[in-house]
C-alpha atoms as one frame of an Amber mdcrd trajectory, in Angstrom:
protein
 102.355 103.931  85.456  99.561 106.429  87.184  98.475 105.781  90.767  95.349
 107.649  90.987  92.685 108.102  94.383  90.364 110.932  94.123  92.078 112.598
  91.460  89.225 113.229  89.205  90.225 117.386  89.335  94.062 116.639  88.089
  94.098 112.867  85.986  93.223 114.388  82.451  95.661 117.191  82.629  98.445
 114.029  83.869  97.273 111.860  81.020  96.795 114.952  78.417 100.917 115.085
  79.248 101.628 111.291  78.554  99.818 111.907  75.213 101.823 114.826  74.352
 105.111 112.617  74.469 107.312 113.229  71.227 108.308 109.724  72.324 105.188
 107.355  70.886 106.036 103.712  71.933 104.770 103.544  75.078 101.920 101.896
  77.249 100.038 104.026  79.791  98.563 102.098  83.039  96.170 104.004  84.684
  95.420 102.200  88.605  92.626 103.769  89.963  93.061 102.837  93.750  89.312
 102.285  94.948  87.940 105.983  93.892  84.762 106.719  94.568  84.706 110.014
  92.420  84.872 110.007  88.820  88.866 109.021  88.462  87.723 105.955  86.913
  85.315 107.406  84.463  88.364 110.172  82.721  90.692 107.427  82.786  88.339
 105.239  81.220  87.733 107.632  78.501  91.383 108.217  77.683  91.185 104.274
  77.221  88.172 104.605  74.633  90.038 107.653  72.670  93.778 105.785  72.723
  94.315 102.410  73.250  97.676 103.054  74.824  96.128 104.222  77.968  94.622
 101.059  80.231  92.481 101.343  83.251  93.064  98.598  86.199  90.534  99.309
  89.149  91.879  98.005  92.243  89.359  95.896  94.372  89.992  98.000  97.624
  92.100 101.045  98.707  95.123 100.061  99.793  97.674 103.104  98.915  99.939
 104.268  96.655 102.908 101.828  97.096  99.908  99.358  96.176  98.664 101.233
  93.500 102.460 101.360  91.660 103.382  97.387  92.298 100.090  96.937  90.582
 101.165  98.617  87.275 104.753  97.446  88.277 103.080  93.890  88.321 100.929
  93.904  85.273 103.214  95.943  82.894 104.953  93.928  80.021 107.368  96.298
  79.076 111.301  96.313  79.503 111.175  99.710  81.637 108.603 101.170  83.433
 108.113 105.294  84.497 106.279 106.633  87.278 103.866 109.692  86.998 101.582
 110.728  90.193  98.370 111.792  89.254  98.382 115.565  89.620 101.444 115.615
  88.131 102.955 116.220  84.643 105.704 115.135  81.611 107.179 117.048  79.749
 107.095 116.473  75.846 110.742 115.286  75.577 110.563 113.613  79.190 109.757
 109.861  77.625 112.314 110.352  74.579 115.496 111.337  76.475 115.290 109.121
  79.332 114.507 106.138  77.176 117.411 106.867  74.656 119.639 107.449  77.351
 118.744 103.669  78.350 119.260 102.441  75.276 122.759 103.487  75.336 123.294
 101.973  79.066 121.167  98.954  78.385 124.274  96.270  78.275 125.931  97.878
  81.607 124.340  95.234  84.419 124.567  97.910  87.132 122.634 100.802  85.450
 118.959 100.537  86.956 117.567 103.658  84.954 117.617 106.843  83.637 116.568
 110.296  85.851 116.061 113.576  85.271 115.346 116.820  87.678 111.416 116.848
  88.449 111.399 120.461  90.064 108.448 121.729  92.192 106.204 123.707  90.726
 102.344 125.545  92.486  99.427 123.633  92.129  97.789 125.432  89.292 100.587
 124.562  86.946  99.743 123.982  83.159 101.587 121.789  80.572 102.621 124.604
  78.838 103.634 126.487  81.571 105.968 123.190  82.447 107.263 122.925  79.004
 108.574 126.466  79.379 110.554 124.666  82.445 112.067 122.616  80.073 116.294
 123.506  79.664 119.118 121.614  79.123 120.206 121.225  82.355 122.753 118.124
  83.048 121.806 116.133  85.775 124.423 113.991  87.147 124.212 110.076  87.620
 123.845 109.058  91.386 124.735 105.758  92.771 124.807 104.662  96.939 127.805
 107.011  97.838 126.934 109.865  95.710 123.075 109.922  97.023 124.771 109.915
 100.545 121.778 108.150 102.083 119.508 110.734 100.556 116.220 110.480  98.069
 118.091 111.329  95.319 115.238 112.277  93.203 111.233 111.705  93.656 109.597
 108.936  92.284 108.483 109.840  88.640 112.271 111.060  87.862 113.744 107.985
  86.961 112.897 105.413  84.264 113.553 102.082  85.410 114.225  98.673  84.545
 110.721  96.883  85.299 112.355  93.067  85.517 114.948  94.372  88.449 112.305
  96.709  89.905 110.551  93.292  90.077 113.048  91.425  91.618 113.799  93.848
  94.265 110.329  93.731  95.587 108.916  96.887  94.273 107.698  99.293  96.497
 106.939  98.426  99.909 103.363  98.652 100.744 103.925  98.959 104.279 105.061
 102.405 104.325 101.960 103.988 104.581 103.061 107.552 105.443 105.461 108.170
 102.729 109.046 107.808 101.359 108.579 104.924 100.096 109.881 106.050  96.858
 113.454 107.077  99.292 112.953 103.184 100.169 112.864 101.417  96.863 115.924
 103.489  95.263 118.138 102.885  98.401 117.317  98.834  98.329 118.801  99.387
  94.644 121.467 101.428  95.471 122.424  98.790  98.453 122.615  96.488  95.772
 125.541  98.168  94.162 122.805  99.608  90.880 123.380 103.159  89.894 121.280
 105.665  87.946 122.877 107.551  84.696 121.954 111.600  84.849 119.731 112.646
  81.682 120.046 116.184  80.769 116.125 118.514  81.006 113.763 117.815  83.256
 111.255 114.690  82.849 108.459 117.020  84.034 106.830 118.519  87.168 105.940
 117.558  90.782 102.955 119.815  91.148 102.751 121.188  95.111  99.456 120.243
  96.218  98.077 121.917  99.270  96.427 118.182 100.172  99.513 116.545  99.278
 100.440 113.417 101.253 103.703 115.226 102.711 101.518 118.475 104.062  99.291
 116.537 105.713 101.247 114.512 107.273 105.070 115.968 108.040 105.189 113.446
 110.851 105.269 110.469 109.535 107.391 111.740 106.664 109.989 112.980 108.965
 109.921 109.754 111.397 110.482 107.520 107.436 113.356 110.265 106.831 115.548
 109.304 110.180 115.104 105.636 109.951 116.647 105.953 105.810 119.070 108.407
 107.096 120.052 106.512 109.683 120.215 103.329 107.467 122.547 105.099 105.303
 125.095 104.640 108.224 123.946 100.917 108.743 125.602  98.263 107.364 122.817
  96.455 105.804 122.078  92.932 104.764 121.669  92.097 100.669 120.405  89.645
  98.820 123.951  88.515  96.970 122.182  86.737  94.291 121.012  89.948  93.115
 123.380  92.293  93.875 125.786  93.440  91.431 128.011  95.148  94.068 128.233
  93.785  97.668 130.393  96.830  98.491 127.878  99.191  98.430 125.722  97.440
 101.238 128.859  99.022 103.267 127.920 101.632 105.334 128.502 105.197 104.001
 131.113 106.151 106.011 133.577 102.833 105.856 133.088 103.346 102.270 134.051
 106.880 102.070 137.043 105.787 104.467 137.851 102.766 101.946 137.710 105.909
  99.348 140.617 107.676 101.473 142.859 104.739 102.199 142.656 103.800  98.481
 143.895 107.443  97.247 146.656 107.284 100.159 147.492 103.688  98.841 148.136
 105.277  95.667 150.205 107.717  96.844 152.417 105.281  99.219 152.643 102.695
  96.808 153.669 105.441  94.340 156.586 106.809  97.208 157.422 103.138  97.789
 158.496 102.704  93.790 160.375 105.947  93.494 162.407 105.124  96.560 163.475
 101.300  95.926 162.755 101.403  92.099 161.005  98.287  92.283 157.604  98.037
  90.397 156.226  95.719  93.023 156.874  98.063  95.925 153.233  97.953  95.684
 152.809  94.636  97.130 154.153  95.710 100.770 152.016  94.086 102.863 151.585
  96.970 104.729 150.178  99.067 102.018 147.632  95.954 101.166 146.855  95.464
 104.598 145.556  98.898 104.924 142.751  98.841 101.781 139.026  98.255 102.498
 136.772  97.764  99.695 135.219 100.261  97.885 132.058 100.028  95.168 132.880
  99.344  91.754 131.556 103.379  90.659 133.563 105.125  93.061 136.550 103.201
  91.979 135.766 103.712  88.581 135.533 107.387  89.584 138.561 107.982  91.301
 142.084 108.951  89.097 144.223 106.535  91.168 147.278 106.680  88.223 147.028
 110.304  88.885 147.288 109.902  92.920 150.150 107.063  92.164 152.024 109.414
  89.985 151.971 112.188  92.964 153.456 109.492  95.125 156.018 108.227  92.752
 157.491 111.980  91.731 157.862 112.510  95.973 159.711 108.939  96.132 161.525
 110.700  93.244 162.461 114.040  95.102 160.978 115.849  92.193 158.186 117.484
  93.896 156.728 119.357  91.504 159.541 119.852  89.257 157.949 116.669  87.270
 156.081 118.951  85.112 159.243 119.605  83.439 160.736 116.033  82.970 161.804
 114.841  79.692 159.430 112.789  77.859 160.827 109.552  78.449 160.545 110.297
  81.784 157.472 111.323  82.336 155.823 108.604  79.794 158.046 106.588  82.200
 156.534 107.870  85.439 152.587 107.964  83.466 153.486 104.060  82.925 154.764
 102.904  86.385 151.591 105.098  87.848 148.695 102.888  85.391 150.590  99.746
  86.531 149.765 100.789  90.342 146.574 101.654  89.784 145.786  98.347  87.924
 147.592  96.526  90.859 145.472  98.271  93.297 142.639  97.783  91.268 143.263
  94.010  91.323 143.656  93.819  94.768 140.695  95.668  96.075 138.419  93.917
  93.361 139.235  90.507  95.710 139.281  92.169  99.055 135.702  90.530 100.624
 132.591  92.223 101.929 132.020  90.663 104.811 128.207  89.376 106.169 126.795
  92.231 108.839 126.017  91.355 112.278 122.612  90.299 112.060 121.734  91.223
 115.311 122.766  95.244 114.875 122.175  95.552 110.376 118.864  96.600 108.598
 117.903  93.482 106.079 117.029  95.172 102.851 116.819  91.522 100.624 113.922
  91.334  98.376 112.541  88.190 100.901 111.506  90.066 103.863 109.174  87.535
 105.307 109.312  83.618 105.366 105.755  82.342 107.203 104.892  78.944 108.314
 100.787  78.863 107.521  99.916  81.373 105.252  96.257  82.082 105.166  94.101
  82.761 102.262  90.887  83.760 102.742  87.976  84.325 100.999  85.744  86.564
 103.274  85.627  87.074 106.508  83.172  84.058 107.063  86.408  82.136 106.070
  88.559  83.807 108.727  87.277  81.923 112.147  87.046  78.579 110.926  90.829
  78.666 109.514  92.198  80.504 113.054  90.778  77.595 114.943  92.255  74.760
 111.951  96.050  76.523 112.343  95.893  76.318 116.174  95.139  72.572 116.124
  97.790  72.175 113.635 100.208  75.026 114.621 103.064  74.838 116.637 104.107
  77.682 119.365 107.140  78.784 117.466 104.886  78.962 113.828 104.672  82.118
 112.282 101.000  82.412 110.885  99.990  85.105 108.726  97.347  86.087 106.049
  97.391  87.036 102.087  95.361  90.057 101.355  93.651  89.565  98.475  91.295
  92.792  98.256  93.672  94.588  96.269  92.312  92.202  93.770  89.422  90.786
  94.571  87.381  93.056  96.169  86.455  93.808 100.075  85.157  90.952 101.714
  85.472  91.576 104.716  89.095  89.054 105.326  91.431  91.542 105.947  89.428
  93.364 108.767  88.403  90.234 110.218  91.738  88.872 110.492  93.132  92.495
 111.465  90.699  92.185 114.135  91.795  89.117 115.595  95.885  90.257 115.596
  97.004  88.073 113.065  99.572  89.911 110.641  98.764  90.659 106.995 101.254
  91.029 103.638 100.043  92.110 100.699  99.077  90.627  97.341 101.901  92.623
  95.099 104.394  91.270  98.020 103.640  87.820  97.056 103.957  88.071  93.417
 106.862  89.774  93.264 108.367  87.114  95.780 108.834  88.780  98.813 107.083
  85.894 100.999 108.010  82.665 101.216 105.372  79.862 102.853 105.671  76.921
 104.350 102.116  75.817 103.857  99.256  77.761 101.970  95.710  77.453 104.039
  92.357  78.074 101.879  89.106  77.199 102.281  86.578  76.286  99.653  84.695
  77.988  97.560  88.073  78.825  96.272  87.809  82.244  93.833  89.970  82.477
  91.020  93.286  84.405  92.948  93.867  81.964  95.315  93.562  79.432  92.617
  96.285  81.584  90.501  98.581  81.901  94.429  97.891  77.877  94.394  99.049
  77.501  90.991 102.905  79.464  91.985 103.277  77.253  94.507 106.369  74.727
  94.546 106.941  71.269  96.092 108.038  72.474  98.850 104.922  74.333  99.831
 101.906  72.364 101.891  98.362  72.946 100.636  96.516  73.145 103.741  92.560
  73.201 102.795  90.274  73.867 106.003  87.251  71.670 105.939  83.531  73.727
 104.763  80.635  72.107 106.683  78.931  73.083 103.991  79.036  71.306 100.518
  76.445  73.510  99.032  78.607  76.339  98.441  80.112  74.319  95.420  79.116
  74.696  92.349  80.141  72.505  89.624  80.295  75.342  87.260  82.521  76.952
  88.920  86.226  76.054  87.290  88.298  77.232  90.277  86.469  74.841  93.032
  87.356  72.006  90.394  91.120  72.489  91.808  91.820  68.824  94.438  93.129
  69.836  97.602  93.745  67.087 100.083  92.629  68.135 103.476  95.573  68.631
 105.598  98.299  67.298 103.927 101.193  68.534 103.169 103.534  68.298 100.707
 100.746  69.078  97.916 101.322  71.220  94.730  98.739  71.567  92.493 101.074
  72.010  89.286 104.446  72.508  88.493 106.306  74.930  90.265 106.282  77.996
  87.915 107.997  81.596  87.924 106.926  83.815  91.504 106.204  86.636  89.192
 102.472  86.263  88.900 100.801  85.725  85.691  97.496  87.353  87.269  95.010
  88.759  84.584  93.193  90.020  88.073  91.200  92.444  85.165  88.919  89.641
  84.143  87.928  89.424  87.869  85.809  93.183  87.344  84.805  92.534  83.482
  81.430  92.354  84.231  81.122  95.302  86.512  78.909  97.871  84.379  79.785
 101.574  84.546  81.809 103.948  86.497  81.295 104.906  89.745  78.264 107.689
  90.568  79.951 109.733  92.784  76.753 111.069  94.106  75.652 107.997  94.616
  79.079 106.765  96.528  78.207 109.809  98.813  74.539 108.693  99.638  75.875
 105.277  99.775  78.450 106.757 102.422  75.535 108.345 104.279  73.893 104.995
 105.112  76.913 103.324 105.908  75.907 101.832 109.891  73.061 103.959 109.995
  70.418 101.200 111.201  73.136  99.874 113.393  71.463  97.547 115.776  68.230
  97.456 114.217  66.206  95.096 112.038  65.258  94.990 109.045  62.950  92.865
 106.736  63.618  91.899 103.211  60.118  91.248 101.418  60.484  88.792  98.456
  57.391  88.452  96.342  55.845  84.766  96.741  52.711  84.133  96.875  52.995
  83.344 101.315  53.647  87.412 100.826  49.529  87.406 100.536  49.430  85.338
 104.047  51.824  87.268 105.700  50.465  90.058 108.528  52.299  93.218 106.896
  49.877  95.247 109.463  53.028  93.987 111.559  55.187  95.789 109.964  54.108
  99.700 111.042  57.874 101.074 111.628  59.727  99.101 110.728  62.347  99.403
 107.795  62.393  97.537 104.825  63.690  96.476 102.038  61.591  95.531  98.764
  62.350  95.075  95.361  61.123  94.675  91.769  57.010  94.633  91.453  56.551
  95.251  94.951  54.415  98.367  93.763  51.260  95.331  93.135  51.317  95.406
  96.614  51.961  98.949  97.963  48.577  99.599  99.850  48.787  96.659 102.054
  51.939  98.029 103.777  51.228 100.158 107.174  54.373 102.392 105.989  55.519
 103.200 102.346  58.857 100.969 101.683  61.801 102.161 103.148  64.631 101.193
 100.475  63.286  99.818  97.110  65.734  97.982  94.795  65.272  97.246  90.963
  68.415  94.435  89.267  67.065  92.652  86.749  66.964  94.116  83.336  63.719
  92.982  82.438  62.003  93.891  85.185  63.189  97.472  84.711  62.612  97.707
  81.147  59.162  96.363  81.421  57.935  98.694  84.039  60.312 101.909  83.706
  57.430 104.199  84.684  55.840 102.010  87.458  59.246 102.272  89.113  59.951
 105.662  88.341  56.858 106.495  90.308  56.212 104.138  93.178  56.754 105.807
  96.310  59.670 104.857  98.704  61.920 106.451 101.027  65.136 105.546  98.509
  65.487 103.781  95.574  68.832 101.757  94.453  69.358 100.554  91.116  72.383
  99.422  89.132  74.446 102.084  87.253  73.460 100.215  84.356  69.379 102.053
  84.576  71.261 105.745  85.060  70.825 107.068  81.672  66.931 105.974  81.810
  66.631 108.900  84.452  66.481 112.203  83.043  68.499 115.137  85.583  64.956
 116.124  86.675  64.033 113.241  87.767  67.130 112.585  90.241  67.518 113.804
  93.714  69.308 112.563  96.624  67.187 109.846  97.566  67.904 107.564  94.463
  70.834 106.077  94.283  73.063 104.105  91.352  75.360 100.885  92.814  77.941
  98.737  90.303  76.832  95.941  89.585  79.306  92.748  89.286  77.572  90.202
  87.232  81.131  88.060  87.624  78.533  85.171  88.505  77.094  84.519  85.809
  80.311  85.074  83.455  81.835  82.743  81.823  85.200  84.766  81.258  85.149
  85.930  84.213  87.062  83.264  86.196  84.195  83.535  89.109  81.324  82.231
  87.006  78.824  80.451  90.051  81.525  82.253  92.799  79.475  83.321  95.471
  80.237  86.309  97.083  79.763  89.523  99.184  80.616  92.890  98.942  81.636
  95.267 102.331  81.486  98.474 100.052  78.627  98.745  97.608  80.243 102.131
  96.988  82.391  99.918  94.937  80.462  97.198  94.007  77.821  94.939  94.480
  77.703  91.124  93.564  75.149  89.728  91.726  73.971  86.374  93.110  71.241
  84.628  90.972  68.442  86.708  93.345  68.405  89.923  94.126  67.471  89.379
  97.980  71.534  88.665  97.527  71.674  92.256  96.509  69.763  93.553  99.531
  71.477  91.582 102.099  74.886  93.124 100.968  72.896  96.393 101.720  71.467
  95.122 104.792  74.734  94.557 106.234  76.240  97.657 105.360  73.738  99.693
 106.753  74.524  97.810 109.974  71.224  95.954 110.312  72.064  93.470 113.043
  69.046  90.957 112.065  67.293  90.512 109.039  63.739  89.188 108.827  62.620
  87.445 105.249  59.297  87.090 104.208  57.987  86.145 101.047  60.419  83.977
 100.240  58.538  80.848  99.020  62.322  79.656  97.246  59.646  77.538  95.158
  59.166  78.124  91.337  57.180  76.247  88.663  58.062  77.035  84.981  54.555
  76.647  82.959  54.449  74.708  80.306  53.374  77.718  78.247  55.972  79.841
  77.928  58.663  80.608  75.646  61.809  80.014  76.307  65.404  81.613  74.818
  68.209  79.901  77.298  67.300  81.172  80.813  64.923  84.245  79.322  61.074
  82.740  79.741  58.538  84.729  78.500  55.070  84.460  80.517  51.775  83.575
  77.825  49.684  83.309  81.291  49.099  84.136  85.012  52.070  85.006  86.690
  52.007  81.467  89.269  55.093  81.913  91.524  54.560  85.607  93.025  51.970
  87.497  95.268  50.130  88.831  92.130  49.064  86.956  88.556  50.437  90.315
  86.721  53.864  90.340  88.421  55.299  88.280  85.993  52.250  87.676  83.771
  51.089  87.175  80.122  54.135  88.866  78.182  56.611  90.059  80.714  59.770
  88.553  80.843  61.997  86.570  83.489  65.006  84.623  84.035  65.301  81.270
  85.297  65.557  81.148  89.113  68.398  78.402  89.416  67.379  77.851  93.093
  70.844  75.942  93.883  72.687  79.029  92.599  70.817  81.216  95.125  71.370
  79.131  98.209  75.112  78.962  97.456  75.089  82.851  98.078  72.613  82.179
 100.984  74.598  80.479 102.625  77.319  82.956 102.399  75.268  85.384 103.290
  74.582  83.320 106.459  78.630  82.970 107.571  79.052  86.868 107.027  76.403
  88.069 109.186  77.283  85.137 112.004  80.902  85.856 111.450  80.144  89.674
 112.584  77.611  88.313 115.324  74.675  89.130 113.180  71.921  86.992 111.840
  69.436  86.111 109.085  66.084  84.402 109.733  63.208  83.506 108.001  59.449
  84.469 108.807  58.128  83.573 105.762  54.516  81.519 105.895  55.704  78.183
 105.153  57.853  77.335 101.665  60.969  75.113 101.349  64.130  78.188 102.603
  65.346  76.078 105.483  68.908  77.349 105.958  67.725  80.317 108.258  66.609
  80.141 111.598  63.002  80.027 111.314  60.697  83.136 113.385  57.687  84.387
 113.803  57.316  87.866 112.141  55.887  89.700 115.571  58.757  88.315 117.029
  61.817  88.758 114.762  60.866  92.660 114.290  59.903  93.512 117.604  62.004
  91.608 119.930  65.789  94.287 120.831  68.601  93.275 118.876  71.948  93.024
 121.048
């Protein structure tokens, strides 16, 4: 499992290492964390050139905890290894440490395999770690033997992916580092152990941007807290623990260690002095053991230490070394029979619960939440915060889901952030870690919270937040089929089923086209807020556009798309951003686009190969394009939706003014004017027809100029109820973010805005 952000100069040399591996059964997940360089695009061609290599694109950033639960999540493998990025196996890594686990497979406490990762410069090459390679034993390490320590970094060990699971993988809350020091001393708290493999399993290569130089800080504040834990005696989940022992704090156990050996010896004296076998039992001897974990007992030669005692209850001090043999089997027999007896005895001494005021909680279940909030986008956000308060007592917990891991940016997760209300992640609830009360959504519901909906039990309230507006369902959308009742409890939508997700979140980004242009993600960067509170107007290409004063327009930006170029000379200023979606419109007029004139030009990644390197420069840009909408194995066919980071994505939404207003409010526009949107279409009766692909055979009837879609150019049906579902969207996100849309179009039938005149809506300051 590879976490990868930004690691386009260091991910083939990582994966070039995994496909070295003498070792051949294997699966390689790749989980490019929101890149915006071209991580995505190596990874993806290791996927082309071997299909044991698999790219998963996370929705958003969210760090590298994230990035491993999401491999941890979606693997289907028995174990599961860890590999960073800019790091490196060796050949043999994959082969020893799994063999080793075959051997230890039936032993319940053995978690995984390790072996030594040492540090090595930046500029390391495989061969130069294969030379690295000796048979160096590395021993096995369980709670007492890692003395609160990281025993070993995180691609050492190869683990057993069902426990890693069930211990809640790696917490995504540790942001600044050790979280890998976290997850193996949960598992060692648990009483699971790690067997030593001899070699090493690779190389941790020392970057000089590594997450530990740049910020010692944090790592150091994460290193006293686990330290300090080590001393703690922590609380366990004792359903799946295999030791209870070792949640013990380090010292008490490494006392119990002591008073066990001097049991030994005692019970030992105790024996050789009365010559009674069940001097053992004194109740002063028993009274004086504390438990110890199973492995250090294991470890310790307490027949040896009971044979010391026994020769001094004896008097033979060391003259027992030359004892007859019947003796000294005698003395070997009595010692085994104290060590069983001790054995026995500590095995049923108990482990009592921790004060819960004073111990660390380490079970798998760190968070139980009243109303658990699942939204959308951030237009969802207010209207559920004001549906919980009416509902909510003082003493409920209320909390949100993040979903962007997933889904995409949306906006949720800063919107709630913004208003205080605590956040857990998506891995966190599919490996179990959060338990609900009551689940809130609000409709349209996209296919993940359909999937959390489906994991819920009986005992878990479906709480669905009323939408004002009906429009934004669709019928063809499966996921808004679901019934909610509105504020009831007590509502499960299907049996309960396993907590370990059975997500295929992949189909959610099929239809994005392409990797990411990282040139493009930096120009896209560039105009991130950079009309922030301006405005802006959208042209769409009606026929009001030839009423419409665009005199009025003289500074003023704008946005314009597809044959707009029919109409350059009437504009007071050439367009400032000029945006080009639909196929046929691009194929049909390549060169009129290449050449109209326009401050910058966006298109999808999908039209980069029809520009040759000449004709590129930083003012055109390349987005990718999520056509999710109109996918019918997509699981958010007629979703509506609305991307914060069109360095990531964009959503297609049956019109590309939904394309532009995703633009419009990233570049911080706080109104947008629309003009030329007619939303009124007649389909001659003279065309041809293939599905939704008409072909013109006259006068183009529904735009400002006969030839924009005329006799033998191409276009799609308009679907006009599949555009104002993402209209209205639109609307929530900008009001949601006190921004608006409104319409200054000359007449037609788009009612949902806030109607203007033009003069007005661009001239008037925007607070």
């Amino acid at each position: 499992m590879v976490p990868a952000y930004q690691a386009a100069d260091y991910l083939d040399d990582c994966l070039a290492s995994v496909a070295r591996q003498i070792y051949t059964d294997w699966r390689c997940y790749v989980v490019d964390d929101g890149s915006t360089d071209e991580t995505s695009a190596i990874a993806s061609a290791w996927e082309r050139k071997d299909p044991r290599f698999r790219l998963i694109r996370h929705g958003a950033n969210r760090g590298l905890s994230a990035a491993r639960n999401t491999g941890l999540r979606e693997a289907v493998e028995p174990t599961i290894a860890f590999l960073d990025a800019d790091d490196l196996l060796v050949c043999r890594s994959l082969d020893r440490r799994v063999s080793a686990m075959r051997f230890e497979w039936f032993r319940e406490d053995v978690v995984g395999t390790w072996s030594v990762t040492p540090q090595v410069p930046e500029e390391t090459t495989i061969d130069e770690a294969e030379s690295l390679d000796r048979a160096q034993s590395n021993r096995g390490v369980d709670f007492v033997q890692s003395e609160g320590e990281c025993p070993f970094n995180a691609h050492a060990p190869l683990l057993r992916t069902e426990v890693l699971r069930r211990a809640g993988g790696f917490d995504e809350r540790l942001v600044r580092g050790a979280e890998d020091w976290d997850l193996w001393q949960r598992l060692l708290r648990h009483g699971y152990r790690f067997v030593g493999v001899a070699g090493i399993a690779g190389v941790y290569r020392q970057r000089r941007a590594s997450m530990v130089r740049r910020d010692p800080s944090g790592h150091i504040a994460a290193s006293g807290r686990l330290i300090n834990q080590a001393e703690t005696h922590v609380v366990i989940d004792r359903t799946f623990a295999v030791d209870a022992a070792a949640s013990l704090p380090l010292s008490v156990i490494n006392v119990g260690i002591r008073r066990l050996k001097r049991a030994a010896i005692y019970g030992g004296i105790g024996v050789g002095t009365s010559a009674d076998a069940l001097a053992v039992d004194d109740p002063s001897i028993l009274e004086f053991l504390t438990p110890v974990t199973n492995v250090e007992f294991a470890r310790l030669d307490l027949a040896k230490a009971a044979r010391a005692g026994l020769n001094r209850g004896l008097g033979l001090g060391v003259a027992s070394g030359s004892l007859e043999p019947g003796t000294a089997t005698r003395i070997a027999q009595i010692g085994s029979q104290i060590a069983r007896r001790l054995r026995e005895e500590v095995a049923f001494l108990p482990v009592e619960e921790p004060n819960a005021e004073s111990a660390v909680d380490l079970r798998p279940v760190y968070a139980a939440v009243d109303y658990l909030l699942i939204a959308e986008t951030a237009a969802d956000v207010a209207p559920m915060l004001k549906a919980v308060q009416a509902i909510a007592t003082v003493d409920d917990t209320v909390a949100y889901l993040d979903l962007e891991v997933v889904k995409g940016d949306e906006g949720a997760t800063a919107a709630f952030d913004a208003a205080g209300i605590d956040g857990h992640p998506f891995n966190h609830f599919a490996f179990g870690r959060i338990e609900a009360g009551a689940v809130v959504v609000r409709r349209p519901l996209g296919p993940v919270t359909a999937e959390v909906l489906a994991v819920c039990g009986e005992s878990v309230a479906i709480v669905e937040v009323p939408a004002a507006e009906r429009e934004l369902e669709l019928p063809c959308n499966a996921s808004s089929a679901i019934e909610t009742p509105s504020l009831t409890p007590g509502f499960s939508p299907s049996p309960p089923t396993a907590r370990s997700m059975v997500t295929n979140y992949g189909r959610l980004l099929l239809k994005e086209e392409g990797p990411i242009h990282p040139p493009s993600a930096r120009l896209l960067d560039e105009l991130r807020d950079k009309h922030r509170g301006e405005a802006v107007v959208i042209v769409g290409n009606g026929p009001s556009l030839n009423d419409t004063p665009l005199e009025q327009l003289g500074g003023v930006p704008t946005i314009a798309v597809n044959g707009i170029f029919y109409a350059a000379e009437r504009f007071p200023d050439p367009i400032t951003y000029y945006v080009v979606e639909d196929t046929s419109v691009f194929l049909e007029n390549t060169q009129a686009i290449k050449d109209f004139a326009t401050q910058y030009k966006l298109f999808p990644t999908l039209y980069l190969d029809a520009f040759s390197p000449e004709e590129l420069d930083e003012s055109i840009g390349f987005f990718r394009m999520n056509g999710g909408f109109y996918g019918r194995d997509t699981g958010t066919l007629c979703h509506p939706r609305f991307s914060m980071d069109p360095r990531q994505r964009l959503y297609c939404g049956q019109s590309v003014t939904i394309i532009n207003l995703q633009l419009a409010y990233w570049m911080g526009f706080s109104r947008v004017v629309l003009i030329g949107m007619d939303f009124s279409y007649t389909i001659p009766d003279d065309v041809d027809r293939e599905g939704d692909l008409i072909t013109s055979n006259s006068d183009d009837v529904n735009h400002f100029h006969p030839d924009y879609f005329g006799k033998g150019k191409s276009w799609k049906d308009p679907k006009l109820d599949r555009v104002l579902v993402n209209y209205r969207l639109a609307k929530e996100m900008f009001e949601a973010d006190g921004r608006e849309i409104v319409n200054a179009t000359v007449g037609g039938r788009l009612e949902i805005f806030r109607r203007m005149d033009l003069l007005e809506a661009v001239k008037v300051p925007v607070t």
